[in-house]
Every structure is written in C-alpha cells, then in structure tokens.
PAZAPA-4460 file (N, C-alpha, C; in steps of 0.05 Angstrom, whole numbers, plus 32768, in hexadecimal, padded with zeros to 4 digits):
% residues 241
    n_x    n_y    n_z   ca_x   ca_y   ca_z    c_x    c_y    c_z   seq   type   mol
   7788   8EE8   8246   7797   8EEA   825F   77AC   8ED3   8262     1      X     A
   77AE   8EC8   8247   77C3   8EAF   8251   77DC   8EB1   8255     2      X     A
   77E5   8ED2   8253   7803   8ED9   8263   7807   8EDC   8282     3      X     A
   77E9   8EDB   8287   77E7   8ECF   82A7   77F1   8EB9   82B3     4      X     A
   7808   8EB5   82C6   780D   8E9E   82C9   7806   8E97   82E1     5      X     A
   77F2   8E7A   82E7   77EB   8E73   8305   7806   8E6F   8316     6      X     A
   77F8   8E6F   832B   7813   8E64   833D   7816   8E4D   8352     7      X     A
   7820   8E37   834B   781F   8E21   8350   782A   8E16   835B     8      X     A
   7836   8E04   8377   783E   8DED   8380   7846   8DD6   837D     9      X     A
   785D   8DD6   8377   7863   8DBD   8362   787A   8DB3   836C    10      X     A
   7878   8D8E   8375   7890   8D74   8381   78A5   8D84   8371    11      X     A
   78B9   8D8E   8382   78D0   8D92   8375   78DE   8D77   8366    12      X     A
   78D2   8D61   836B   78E0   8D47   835B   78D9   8D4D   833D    13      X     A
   78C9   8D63   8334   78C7   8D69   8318   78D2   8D79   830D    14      X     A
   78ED   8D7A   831F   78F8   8D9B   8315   7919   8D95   8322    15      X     A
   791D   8D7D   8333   7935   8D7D   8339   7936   8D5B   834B    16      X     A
   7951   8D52   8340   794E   8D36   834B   794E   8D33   836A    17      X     A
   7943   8D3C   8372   793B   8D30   8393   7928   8D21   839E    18      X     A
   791D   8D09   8387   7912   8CF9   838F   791F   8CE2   839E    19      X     A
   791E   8CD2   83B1   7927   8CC3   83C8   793C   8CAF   83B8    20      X     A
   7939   8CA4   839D   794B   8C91   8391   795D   8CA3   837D    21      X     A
   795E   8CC4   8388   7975   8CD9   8381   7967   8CD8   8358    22      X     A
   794E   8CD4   835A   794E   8CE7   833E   7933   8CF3   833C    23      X     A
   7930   8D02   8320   791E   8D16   831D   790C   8D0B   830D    24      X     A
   78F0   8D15   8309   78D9   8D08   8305   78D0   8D10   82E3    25      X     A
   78D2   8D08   82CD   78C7   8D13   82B0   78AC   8D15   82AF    26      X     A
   789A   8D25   82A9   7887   8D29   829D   7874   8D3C   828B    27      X     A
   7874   8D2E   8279   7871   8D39   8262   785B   8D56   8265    28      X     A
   7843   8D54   8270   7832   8D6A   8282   7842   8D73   828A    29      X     A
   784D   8D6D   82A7   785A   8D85   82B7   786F   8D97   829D    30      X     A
   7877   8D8C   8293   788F   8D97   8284   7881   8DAB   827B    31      X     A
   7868   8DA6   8266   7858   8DC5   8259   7851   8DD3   8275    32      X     A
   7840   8DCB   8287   783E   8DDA   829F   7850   8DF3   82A7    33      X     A
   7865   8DEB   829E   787D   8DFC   82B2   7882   8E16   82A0    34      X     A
   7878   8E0D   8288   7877   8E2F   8278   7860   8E3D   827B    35      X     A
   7849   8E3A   8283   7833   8E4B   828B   7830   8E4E   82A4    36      X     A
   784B   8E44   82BA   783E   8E49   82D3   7857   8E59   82E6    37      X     A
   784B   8E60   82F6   785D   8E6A   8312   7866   8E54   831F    38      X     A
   787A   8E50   8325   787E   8E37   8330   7890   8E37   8352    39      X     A
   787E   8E2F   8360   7899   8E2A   8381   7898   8E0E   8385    40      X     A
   78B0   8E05   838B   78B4   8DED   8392   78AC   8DDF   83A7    41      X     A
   78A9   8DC9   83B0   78A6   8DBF   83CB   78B1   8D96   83CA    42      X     A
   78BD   8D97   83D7   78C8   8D7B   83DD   78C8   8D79   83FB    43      X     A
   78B1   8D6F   840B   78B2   8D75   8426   78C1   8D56   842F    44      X     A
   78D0   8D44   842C   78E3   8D39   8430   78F8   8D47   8433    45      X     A
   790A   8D55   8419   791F   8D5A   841C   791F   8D74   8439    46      X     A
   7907   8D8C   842A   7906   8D9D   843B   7901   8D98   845E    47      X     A
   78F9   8D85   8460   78F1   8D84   8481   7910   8D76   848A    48      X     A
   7929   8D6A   847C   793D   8D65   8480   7950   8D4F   8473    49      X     A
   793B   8D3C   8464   7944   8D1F   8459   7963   8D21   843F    50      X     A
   796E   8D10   8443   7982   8D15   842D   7975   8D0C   8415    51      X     A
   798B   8D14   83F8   7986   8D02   83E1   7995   8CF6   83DF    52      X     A
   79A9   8CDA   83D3   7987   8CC9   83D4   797A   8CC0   83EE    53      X     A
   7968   8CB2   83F5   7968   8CA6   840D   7951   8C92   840A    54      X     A
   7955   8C83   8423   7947   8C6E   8423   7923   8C72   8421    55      X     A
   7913   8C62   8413   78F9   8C6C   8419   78EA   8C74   8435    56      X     A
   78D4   8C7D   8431   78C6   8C8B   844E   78B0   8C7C   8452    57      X     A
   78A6   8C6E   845F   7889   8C69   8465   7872   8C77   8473    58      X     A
   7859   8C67   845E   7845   8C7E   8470   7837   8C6B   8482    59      X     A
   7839   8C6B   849A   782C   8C56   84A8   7812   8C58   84B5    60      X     A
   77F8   8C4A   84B8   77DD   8C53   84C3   77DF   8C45   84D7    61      X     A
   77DC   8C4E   84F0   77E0   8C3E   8512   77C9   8C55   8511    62      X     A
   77C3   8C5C   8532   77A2   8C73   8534   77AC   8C84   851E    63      X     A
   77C5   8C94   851C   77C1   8CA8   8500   77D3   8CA0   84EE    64      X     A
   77D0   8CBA   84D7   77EC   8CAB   84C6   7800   8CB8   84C9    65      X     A
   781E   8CA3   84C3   783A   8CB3   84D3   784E   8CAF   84C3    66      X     A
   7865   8CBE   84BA   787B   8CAC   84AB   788E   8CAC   84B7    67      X     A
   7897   8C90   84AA   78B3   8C8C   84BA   78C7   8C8B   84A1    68      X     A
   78E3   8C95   84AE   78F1   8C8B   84A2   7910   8C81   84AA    69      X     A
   791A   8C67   84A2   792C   8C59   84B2   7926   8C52   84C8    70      X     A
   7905   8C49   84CC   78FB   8C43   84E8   78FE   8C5A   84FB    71      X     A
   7903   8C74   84F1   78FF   8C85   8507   78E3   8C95   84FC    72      X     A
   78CA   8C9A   8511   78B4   8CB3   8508   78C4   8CCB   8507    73      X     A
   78BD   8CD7   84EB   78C3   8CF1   84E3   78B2   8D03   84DB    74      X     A
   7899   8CFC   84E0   7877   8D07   84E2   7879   8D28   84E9    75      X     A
   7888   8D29   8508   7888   8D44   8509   788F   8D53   84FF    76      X     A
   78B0   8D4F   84F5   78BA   8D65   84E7   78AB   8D5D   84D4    77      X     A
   78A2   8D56   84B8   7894   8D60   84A0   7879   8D67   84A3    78      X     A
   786F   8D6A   84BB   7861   8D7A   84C5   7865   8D92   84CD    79      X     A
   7874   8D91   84D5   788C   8DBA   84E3   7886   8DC4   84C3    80      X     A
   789F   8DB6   84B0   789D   8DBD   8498   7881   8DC3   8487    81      X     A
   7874   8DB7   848B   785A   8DBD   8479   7844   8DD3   8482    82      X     A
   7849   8DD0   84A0   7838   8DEB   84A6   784B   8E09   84A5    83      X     A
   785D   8E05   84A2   7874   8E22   849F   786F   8E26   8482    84      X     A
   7878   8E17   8472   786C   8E15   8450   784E   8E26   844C    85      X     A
   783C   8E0E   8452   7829   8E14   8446   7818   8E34   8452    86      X     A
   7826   8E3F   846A   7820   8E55   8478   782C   8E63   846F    87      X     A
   7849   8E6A   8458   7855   8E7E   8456   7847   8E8A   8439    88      X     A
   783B   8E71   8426   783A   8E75   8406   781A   8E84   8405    89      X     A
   7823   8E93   83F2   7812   8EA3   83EB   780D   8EA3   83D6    90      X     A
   77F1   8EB0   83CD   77E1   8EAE   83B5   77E6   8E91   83A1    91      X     A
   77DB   8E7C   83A6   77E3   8E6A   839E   77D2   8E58   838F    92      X     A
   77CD   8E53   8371   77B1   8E47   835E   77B0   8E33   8362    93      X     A
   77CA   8E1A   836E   77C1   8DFE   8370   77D6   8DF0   8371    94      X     A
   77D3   8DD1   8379   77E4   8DC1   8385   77EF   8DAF   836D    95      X     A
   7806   8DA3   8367   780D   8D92   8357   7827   8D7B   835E    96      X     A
   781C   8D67   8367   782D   8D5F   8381   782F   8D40   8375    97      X     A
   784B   8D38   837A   7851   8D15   8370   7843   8D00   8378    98      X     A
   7836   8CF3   8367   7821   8CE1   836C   782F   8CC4   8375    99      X     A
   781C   8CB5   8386   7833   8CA2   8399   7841   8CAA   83AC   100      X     A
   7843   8CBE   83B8   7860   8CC8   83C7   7852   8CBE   83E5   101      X     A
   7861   8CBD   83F6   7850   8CB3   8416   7848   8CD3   841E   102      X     A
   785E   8CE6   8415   7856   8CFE   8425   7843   8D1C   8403   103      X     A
   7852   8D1A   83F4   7839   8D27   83E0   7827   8D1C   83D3   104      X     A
   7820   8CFC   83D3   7813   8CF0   83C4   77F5   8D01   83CB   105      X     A
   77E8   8D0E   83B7   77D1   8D0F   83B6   77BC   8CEE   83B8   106      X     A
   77C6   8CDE   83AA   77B5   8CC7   83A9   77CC   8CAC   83AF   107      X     A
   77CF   8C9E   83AA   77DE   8C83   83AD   77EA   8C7A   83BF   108      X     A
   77F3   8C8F   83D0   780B   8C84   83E0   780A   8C64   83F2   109      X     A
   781D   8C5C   83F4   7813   8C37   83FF   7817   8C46   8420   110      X     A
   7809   8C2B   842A   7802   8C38   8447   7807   8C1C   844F   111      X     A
   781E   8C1F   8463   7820   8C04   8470   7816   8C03   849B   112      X     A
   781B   8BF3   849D   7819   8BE5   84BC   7829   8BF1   84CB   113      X     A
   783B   8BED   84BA   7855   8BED   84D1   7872   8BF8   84C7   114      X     A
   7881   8C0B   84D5   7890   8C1C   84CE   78A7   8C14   84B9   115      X     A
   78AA   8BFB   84BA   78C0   8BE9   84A5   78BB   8BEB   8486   116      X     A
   7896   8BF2   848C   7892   8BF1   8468   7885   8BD6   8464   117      X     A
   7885   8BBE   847F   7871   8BAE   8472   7853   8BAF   8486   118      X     A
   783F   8B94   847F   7826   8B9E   8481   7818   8BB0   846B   119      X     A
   781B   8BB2   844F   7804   8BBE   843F   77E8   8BBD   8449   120      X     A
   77DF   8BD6   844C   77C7   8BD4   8453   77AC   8BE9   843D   121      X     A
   77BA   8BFB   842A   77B4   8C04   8412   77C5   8C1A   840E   122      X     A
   77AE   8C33   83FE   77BB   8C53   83F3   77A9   8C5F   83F5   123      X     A
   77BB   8C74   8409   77B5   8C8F   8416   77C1   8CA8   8407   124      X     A
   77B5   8CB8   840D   77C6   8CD1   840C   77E5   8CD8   841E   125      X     A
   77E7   8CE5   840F   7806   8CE1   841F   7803   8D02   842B   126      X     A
   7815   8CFF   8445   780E   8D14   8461   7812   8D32   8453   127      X     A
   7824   8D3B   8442   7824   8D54   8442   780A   8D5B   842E   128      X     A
   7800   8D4A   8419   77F1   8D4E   840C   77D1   8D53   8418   129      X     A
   77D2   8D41   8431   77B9   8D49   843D   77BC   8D62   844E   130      X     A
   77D4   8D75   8462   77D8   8D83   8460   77CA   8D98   844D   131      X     A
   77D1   8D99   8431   77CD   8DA8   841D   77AC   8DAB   841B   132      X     A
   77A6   8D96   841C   7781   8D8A   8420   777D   8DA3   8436   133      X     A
   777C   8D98   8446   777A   8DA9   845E   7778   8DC6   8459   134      X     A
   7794   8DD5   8455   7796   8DF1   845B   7787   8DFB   8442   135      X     A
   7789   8DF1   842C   7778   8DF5   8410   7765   8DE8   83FD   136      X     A
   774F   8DE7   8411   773C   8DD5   8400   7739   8DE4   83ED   137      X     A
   7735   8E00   83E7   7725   8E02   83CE   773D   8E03   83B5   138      X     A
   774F   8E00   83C3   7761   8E03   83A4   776C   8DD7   8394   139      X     A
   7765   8DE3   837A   776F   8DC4   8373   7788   8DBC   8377   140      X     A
   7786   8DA2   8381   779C   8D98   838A   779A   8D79   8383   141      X     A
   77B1   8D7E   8374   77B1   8D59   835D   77CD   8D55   8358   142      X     A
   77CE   8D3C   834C   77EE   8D2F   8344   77EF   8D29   832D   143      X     A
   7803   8D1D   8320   7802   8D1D   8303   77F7   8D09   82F8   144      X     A
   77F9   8CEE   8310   77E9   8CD3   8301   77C8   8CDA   82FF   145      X     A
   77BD   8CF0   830B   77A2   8CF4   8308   779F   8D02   82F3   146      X     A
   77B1   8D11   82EF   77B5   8D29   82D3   77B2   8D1F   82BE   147      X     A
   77BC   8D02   82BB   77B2   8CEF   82A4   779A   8CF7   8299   148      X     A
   7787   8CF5   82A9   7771   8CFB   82A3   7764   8D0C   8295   149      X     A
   775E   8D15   827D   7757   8D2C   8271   7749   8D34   827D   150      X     A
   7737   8D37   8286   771D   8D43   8294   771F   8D4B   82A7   151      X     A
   772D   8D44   82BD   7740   8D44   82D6   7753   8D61   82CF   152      X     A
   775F   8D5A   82C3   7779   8D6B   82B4   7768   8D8A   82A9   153      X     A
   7748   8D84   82A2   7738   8D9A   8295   773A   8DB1   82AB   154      X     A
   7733   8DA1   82BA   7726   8DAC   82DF   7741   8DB6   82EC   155      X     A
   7754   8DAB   82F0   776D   8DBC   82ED   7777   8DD3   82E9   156      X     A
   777C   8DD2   82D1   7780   8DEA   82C3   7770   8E05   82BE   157      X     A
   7754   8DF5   82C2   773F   8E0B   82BF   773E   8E1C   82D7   158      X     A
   7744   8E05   82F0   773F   8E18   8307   775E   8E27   830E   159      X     A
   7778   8E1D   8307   7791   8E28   830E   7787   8E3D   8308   160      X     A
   7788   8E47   82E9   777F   8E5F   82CD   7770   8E74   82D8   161      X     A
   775B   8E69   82E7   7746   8E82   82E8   774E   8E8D   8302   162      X     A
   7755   8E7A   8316   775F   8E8B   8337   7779   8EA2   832A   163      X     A
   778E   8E9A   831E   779D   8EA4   8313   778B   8EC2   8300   164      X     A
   7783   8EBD   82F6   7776   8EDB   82E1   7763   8EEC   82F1   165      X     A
   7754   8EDD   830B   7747   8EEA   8312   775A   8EF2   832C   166      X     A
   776B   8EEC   8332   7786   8EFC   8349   778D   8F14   833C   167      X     A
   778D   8F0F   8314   77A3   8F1E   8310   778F   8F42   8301   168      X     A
   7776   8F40   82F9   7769   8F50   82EC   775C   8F60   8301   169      X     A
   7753   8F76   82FB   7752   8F90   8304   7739   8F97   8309   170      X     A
   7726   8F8D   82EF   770A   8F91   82E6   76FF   8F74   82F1   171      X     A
   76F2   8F71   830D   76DD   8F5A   830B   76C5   8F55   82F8   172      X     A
   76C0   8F6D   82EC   76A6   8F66   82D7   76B7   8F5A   82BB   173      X     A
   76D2   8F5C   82B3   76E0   8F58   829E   76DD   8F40   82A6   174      X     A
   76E7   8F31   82B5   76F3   8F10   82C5   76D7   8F05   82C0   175      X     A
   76C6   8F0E   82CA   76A0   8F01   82CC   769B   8F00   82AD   176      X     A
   769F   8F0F   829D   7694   8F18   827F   76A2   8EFF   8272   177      X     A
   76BB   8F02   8271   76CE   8EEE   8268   76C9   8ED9   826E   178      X     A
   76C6   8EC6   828B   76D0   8EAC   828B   76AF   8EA5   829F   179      X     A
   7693   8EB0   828F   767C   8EAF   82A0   766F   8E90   8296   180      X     A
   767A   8E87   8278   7677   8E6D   826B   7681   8E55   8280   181      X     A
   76A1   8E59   8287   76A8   8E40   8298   769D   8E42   82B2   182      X     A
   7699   8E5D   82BD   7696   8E5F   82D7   767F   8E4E   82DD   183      X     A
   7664   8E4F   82CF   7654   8E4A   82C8   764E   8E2A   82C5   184      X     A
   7663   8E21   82B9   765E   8E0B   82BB   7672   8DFB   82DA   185      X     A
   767C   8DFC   82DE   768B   8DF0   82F9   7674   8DF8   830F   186      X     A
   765D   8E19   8317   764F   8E1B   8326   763B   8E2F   831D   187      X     A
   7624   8E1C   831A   7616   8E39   8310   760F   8E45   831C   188      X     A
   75FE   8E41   8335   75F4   8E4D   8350   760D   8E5E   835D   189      X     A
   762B   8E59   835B   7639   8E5F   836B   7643   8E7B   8353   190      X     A
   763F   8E80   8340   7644   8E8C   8328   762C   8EA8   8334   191      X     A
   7615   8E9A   8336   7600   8EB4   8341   7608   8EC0   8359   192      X     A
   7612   8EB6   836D   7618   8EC1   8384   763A   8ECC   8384   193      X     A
   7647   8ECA   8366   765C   8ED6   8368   7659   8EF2   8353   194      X     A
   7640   8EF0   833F   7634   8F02   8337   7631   8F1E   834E   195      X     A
   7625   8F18   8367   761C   8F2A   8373   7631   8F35   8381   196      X     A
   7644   8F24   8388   765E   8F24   8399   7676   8F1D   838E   197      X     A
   7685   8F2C   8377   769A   8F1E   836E   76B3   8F14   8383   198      X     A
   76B7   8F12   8396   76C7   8F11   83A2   76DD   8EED   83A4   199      X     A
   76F5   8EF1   83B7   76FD   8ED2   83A9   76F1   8EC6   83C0   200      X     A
   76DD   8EC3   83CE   76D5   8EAF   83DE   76C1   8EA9   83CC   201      X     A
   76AA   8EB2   83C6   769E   8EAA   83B2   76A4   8E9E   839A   202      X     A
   76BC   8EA3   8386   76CF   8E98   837B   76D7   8E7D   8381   203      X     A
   76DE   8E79   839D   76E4   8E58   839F   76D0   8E48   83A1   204      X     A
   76BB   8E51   83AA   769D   8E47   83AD   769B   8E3A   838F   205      X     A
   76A1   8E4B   8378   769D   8E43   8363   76B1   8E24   835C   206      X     A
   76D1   8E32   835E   76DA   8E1F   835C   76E7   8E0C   8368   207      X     A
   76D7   8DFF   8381   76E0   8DF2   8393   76E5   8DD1   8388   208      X     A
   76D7   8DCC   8373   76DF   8DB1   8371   76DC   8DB1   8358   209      X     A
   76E9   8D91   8352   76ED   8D93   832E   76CF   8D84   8320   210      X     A
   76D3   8D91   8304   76BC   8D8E   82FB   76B8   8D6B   82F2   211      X     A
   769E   8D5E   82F6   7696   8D45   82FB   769F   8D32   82DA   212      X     A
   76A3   8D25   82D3   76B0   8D1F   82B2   7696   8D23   82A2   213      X     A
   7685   8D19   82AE   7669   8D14   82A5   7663   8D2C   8299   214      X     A
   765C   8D3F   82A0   765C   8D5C   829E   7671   8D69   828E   215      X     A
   7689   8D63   8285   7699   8D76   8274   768F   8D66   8257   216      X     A
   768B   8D49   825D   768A   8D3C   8242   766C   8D48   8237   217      X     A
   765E   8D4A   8245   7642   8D56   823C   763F   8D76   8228   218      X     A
   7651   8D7F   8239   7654   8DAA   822D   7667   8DA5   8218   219      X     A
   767F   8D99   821B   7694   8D94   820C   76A9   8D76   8203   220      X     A
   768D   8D62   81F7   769C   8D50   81E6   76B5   8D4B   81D9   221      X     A
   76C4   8D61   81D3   76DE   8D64   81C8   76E9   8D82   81D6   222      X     A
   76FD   8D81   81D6   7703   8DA1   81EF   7710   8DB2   81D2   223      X     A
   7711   8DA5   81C1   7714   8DB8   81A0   7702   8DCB   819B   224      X     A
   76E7   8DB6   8198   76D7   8DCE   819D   76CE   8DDB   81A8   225      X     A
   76CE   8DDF   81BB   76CA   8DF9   81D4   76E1   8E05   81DF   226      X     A
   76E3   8E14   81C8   76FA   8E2B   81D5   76F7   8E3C   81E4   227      X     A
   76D9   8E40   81EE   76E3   8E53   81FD   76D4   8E4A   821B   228      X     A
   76DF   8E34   821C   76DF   8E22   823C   7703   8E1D   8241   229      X     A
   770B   8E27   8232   772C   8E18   8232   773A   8E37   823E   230      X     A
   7734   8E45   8256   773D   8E5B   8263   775D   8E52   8262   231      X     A
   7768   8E41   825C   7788   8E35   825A   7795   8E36   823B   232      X     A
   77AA   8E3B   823E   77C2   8E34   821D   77AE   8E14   821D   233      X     A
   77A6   8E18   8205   77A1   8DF9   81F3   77B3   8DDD   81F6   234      X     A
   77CB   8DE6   81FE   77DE   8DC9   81EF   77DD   8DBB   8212   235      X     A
   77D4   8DCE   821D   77D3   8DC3   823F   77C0   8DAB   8245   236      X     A
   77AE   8DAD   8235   7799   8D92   8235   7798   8D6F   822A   237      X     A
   77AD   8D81   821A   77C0   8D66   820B   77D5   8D64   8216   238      X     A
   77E0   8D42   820F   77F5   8D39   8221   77FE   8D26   8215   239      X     A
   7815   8D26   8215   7823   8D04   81FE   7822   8CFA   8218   240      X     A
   782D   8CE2   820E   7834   8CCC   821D   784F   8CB7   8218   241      X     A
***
C-alpha cells in the first residue's frame, strides 16, 4: 500500500521562505517526506496577517500564554486563524510543525515575562501547536528536532502510514490481516477491541500515542530486520545529517 499517500500538515517554512528572518527551512527528512506524502501548508504567522520578513514574536506566560509582536498582543487573531484552519481540514494523518517557533513549536519555544522578549522564564509549546494538541489528540503531532530521534521518527511514520491505508482500503479484514503485527504492538488490548469493532475510533484508541523506545528496541533491535513492522518506504527511517 505504499502508493498510499498520508496527509499531512506541514510549517510552510519547509516549503517556502516565510520564516520571520525571510528564509526557508532545509531538512533533509522533510525533504524525503514530501514524496510520500499529501502535503497542506500552514504558517499561522504569515496567515493570521504578519509580513515577511519581520521582526520576531514572543510567547509570553502572564495568567495565560500570549504573543506579542512589536509590543502589540496578537493572541487573538492567530487564534481566529487557527480555529478557521484547523476546523476546515479534513482527513488528516498528522502534524509536522517547526520546532522552536513561539507559535508551531511542538516543544522549545522560549517563553518570556514580558512582551519585549526579556525575562526568560523557559520552553513551552508554542500557541498554535497546542491548539493542534487540543482539536487532535489522537493524531501524531511532532517537529523535526524530535524526528531526530529514530524511534520517535518509528512512531511517526508508523502511525501517519496506517491512518492513511486504513482511510484508504475497502476491506477492514485486509487492513487487520495486513498490519495485525504493528497494530499489536503499539496496543494489544486496544487491537482486541478493534478486532470486534473495526471502526476509526477504535483505531485511534490503538494509535493514540507513540510507541515507548524501550519497547521498539525490545521487538526490533535493528528496524532491518523487521520488515514487516516498517508499514513505511524504508529510506524514511534513515536520515543523513
């Protein structure tokens, strides 16, 4: 089924220079990514109104978190923006969003005091990304500095792959027969209760979260040998640097 392509969410800074210092983002992953996948863009800076280039945004924690930018809060609109977005997209395998960003950062983003950008106080998620949290827990949702991660990167792909094959096939007993090895291992309990009920709520049950490192290294020591845990094109697991 690997002419199945998932369909993915992806920082338009990986596909076009509209990152805030007016350039575009290389990476060597995303780059193979973009031939196995469906791809829609999202830059909820530019889209909620910001020019390129422009000055940075802060994410500031006072009671909640807010961004500013040029000392003005602009919280709401990339809020307008994110709930019009994330309400219009459809059928969608998973998130792949610029790591660091104040507003897609899945993980890093710096979090200051005070709307100028100083006061460090650590790293948050950045607002549209929790957004994304929000309206889609059960779909994976990661950035590329976590993608590093082989194992991380396993859980990825495995879950983009299968939401994707099992959207796209006809025969639920084909999809179960086929991919009953990984399912299996990400949930086994949740594997029995999708036995009885193939349906996709049961489905996310299975793959609601990524699999633990501890656990892939155990079934599959080298991902060479277990081919048939690799529901993904092969060269997707590997990654130069």
């Amino acid at each position: 089924m690997h002419s199945i392509k998932p369909r993915i969410v992806l920082s338009r800074c990986f596909c076009e220079a509209v990152r805030y210092d007016g350039n575009q983002i290389y990476n060597p992953f995303v780059e193979k990514l973009k031939k196995y996948t469906q791809i829609i863009t999202v830059c909820p800076e530019v889209d909620s109104g910001l020019p390129v280039p422009r000055e940075r945004i802060f994410l500031v924690k006072n009671k909640d978190y807010r961004l500013y930018y040029r000392g003005k809060d602009i919280t709401e609109s990339l809020q307008r923006f994110s709930e019009s977005f994330l309400t219009d997209i459809k059928d969608i395998d998973g998130f792949l969003l610029k790591s660091k960003s104040p507003s897609c950062g899945v993980t890093g983003a710096k979090t200051y005091i005070n709307p100028d950008g100083t006061g460090f106080i650590g790293r948050r998620q950045g607002l549209f990304a929790k957004n994304v949290k929000e309206r889609f827990p059960y779909l994976p949702i990661e950035d590329e500095m976590r993608l590093e991660n082989i194992y991380i990167r396993f859980s990825f792909l495995s879950r983009i792959f299968l939401y994707a094959y099992y959207r796209e096939v006809k025969n639920r007993n084909d999809f179960l027969l086929q991919y009953r090895e990984i399912l299996e291992l990400f949930n086994k309990k949740g594997l029995k209760d999708f036995e009885k009920k193939p349906d996709i709520h049961s489905l996310r049950r299975i793959l609601m979260r990524n699999l633990p490192e501890s656990k892939i290294k155990k079934v599959c020591p080298n991902f060479k040998s277990c081919p048939k845990l690799l529901v993904f094109p092969q060269e997707l697991i590997y990654t130069e640097k």
